[in-house]
C-alpha positions as CSV (number, residue, x, y, z in Angstrom):
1,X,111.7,321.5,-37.7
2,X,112.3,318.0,-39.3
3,X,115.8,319.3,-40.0
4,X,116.5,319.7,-36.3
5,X,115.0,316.7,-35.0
6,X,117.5,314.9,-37.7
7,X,120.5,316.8,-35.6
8,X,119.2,316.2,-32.5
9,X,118.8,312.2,-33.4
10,X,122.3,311.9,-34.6
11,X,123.6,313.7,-31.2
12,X,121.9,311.0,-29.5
13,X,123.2,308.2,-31.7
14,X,127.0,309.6,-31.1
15,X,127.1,310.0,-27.6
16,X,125.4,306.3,-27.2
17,X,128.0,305.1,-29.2
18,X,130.7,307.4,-26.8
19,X,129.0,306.0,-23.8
20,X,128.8,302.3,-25.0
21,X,131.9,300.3,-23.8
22,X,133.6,298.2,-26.2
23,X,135.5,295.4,-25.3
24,X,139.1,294.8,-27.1
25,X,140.3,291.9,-25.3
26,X,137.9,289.5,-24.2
27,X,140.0,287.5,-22.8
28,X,141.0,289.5,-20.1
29,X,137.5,289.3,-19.1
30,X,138.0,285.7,-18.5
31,X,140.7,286.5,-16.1
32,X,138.0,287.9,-13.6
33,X,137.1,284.6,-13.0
34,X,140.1,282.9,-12.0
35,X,140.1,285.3,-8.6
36,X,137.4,285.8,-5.9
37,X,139.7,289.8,-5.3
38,X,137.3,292.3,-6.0
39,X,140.3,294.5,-6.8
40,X,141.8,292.2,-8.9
41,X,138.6,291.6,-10.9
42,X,138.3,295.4,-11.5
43,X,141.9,295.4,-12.8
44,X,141.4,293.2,-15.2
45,X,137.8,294.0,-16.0
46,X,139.7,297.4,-17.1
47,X,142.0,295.5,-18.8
48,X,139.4,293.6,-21.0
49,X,138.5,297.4,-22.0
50,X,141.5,298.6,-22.6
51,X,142.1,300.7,-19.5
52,X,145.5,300.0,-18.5
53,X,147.2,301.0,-15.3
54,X,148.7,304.3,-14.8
55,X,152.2,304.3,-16.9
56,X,150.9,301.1,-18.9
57,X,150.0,301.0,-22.2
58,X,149.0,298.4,-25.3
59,X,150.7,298.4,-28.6
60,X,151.2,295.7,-31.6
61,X,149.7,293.0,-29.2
62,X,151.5,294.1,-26.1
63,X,151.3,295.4,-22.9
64,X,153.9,297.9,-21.9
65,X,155.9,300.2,-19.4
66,X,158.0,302.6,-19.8
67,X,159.0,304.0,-16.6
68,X,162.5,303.9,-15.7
69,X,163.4,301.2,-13.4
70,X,159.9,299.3,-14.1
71,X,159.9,298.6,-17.6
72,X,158.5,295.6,-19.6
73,X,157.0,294.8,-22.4
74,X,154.8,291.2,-22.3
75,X,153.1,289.6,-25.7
76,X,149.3,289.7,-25.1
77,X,148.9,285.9,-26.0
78,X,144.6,285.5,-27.2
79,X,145.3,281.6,-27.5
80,X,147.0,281.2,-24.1
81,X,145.4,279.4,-21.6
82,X,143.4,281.8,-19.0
83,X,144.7,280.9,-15.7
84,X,148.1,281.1,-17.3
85,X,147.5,284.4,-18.6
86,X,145.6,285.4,-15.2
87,X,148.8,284.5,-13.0
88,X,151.5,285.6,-15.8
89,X,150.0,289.7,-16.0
90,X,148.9,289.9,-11.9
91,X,152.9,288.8,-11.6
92,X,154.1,291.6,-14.1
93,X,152.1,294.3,-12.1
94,X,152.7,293.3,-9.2
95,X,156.7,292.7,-9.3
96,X,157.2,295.7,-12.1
97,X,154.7,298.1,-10.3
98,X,153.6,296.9,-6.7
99,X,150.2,296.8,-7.7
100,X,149.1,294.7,-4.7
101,X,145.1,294.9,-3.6
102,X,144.4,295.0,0.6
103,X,144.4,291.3,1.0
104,X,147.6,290.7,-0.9
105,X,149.3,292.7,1.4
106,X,147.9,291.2,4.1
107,X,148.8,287.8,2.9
108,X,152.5,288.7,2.6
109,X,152.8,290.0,6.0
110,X,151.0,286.7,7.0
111,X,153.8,285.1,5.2
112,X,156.4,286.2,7.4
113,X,157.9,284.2,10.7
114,X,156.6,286.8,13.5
115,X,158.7,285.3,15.5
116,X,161.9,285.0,14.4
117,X,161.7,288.8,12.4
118,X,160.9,290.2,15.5
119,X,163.9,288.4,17.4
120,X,166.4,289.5,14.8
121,X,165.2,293.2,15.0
122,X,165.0,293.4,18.1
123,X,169.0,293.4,18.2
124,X,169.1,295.7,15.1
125,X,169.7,299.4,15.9
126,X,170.8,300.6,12.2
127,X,168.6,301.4,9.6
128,X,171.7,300.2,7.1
129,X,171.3,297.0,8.3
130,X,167.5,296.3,7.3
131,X,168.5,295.1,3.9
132,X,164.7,293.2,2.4
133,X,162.3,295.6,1.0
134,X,159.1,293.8,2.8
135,X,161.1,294.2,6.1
136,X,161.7,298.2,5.9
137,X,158.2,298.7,4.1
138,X,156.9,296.7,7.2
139,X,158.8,299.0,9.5
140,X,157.8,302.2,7.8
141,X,154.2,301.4,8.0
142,X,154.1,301.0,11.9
143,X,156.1,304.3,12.2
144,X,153.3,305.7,10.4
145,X,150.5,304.4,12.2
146,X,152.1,305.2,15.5
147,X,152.9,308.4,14.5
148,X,149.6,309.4,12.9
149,X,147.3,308.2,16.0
150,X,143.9,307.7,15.1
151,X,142.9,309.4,11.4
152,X,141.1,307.8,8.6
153,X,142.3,305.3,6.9
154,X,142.8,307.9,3.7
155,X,145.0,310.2,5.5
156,X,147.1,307.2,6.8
157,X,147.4,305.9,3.0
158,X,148.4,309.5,1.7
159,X,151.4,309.7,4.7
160,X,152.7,306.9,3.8
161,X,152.8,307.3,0.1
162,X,154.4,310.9,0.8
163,X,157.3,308.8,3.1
164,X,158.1,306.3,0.5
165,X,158.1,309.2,-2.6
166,X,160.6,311.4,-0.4
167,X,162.8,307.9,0.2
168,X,162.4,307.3,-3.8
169,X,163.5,311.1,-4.3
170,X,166.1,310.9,-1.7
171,X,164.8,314.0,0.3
172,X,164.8,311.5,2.9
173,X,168.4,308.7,3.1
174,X,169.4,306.4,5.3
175,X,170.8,307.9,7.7
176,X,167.9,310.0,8.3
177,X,166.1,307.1,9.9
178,X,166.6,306.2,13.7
179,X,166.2,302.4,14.2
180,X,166.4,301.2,17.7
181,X,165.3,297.4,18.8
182,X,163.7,297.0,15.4
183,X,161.2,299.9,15.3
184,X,161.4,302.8,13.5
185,X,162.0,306.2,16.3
186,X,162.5,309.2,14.1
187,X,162.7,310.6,10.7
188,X,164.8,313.3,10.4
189,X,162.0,316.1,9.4
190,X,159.1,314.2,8.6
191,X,156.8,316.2,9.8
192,X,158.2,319.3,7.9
193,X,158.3,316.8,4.7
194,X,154.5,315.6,5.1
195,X,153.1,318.7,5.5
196,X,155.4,320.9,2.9
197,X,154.8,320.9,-0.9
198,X,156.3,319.1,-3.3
199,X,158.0,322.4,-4.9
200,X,159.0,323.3,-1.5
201,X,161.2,320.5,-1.0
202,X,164.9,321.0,-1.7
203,X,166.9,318.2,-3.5
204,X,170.4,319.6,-2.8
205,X,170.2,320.1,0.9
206,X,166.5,318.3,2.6
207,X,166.3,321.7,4.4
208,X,162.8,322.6,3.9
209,X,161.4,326.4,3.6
210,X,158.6,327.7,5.7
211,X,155.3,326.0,3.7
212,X,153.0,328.0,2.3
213,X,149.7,327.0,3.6
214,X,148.4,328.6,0.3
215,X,149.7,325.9,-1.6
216,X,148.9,322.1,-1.8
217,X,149.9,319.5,0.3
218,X,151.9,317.0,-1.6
219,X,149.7,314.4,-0.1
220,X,146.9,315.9,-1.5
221,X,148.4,314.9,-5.3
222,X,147.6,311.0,-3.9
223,X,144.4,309.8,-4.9
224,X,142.2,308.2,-1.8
């Protein structure tokens, strides 16, 4: 009997010590205070732990990514100065991997002149022509909210994740996109694209086989 209560006391003891976080750099904890973003504060809350974003990774004192096209590798600096470090890592994940929380988004659209974007689209009638990333991403956001109607606010984030992974893929190019007075008209089969599955989707010609409903809807691999 006494030998079973011993295992059953060190069970307990390891999973408290599973359970119990440990933090391995405090001074990302520090960072929560230098923003009032409660998604930034998580972030970095995470970061304090350890928990990196998805693709990021901590080695030898730094934080690093490997992803083609997004890599870095920043010095994890203990001694810097916490609003320096605060501003220096949000700027890494948000120019290396668009890591952007509601109201930074909001803040850059704010940031744009309404007026004159709107009077040099309203002349523009090529896709080809929209050359700045905000612009198109602006663009491509309306066309999805016009085209979804009213859903939940999930369902419009997962349609608009599937769009921008088929332009990253090139299942959907340039010329695929109608433009007319600065909005967004068509997409060449979007609606094919956003309810096929990833497997179904063909690289060499976009034509898309019949889906089978059996199988998962690439927007369903987006998390909410």
């Amino acid at each position: 009997m006494k030998k079973n209560t011993v295992i059953v006391n060190k069970k307990k003891t390891l999973l408290y010590k599973m359970s119990k976080k440990e933090i391995v750099f405090p001074h990302f904890l520090h960072c929560c205070q230098e923003t009032t973003d409660l998604y930034w504060k998580y972030i970095f809350e995470d970061l304090s732990y350890g928990r990196a974003p998805y693709g990021v990774y901590f080695t030898k004192g730094f934080m690093c990514c490997g992803f083609r096209g997004k890599e870095f590798s920043y010095r994890v600096d203990p001694n810097k100065p916490v609003p320096e470090l605060y501003r220096e890592v949000k700027h890494i994940l948000q120019t290396k991997l668009d890591i952007q929380s509601a109201d930074d988004r909001l803040n850059k659209r704010e940031k744009f002149d309404n007026s004159t974007l709107n009077h040099a689209l309203n002349e523009c009638n090529d896709w080809n022509d929209v050359k700045r990333k905000e612009v198109r991403c602006l663009l491509l956001e309306k066309f999805i909210l016009r085209e979804s109607g009213t859903v939940p606010k999930a369902t419009l984030k997962k349609a608009y994740a599937t769009l921008m992974l088929a332009i990253q893929l090139k299942i959907i190019v340039n010329d695929d996109i109608t433009l007319e007075n600065g909005n967004v008209i068509s997409i060449e089969n979007w609606d094919t694209i956003n309810n096929d599955t990833l497997s179904g989707w063909d690289f060499d010609t976009k034509k898309k086989p019949e889906s089978n409903n059996n199988k998962r809807k690439v927007s369903s691999l987006w998390k909410k």
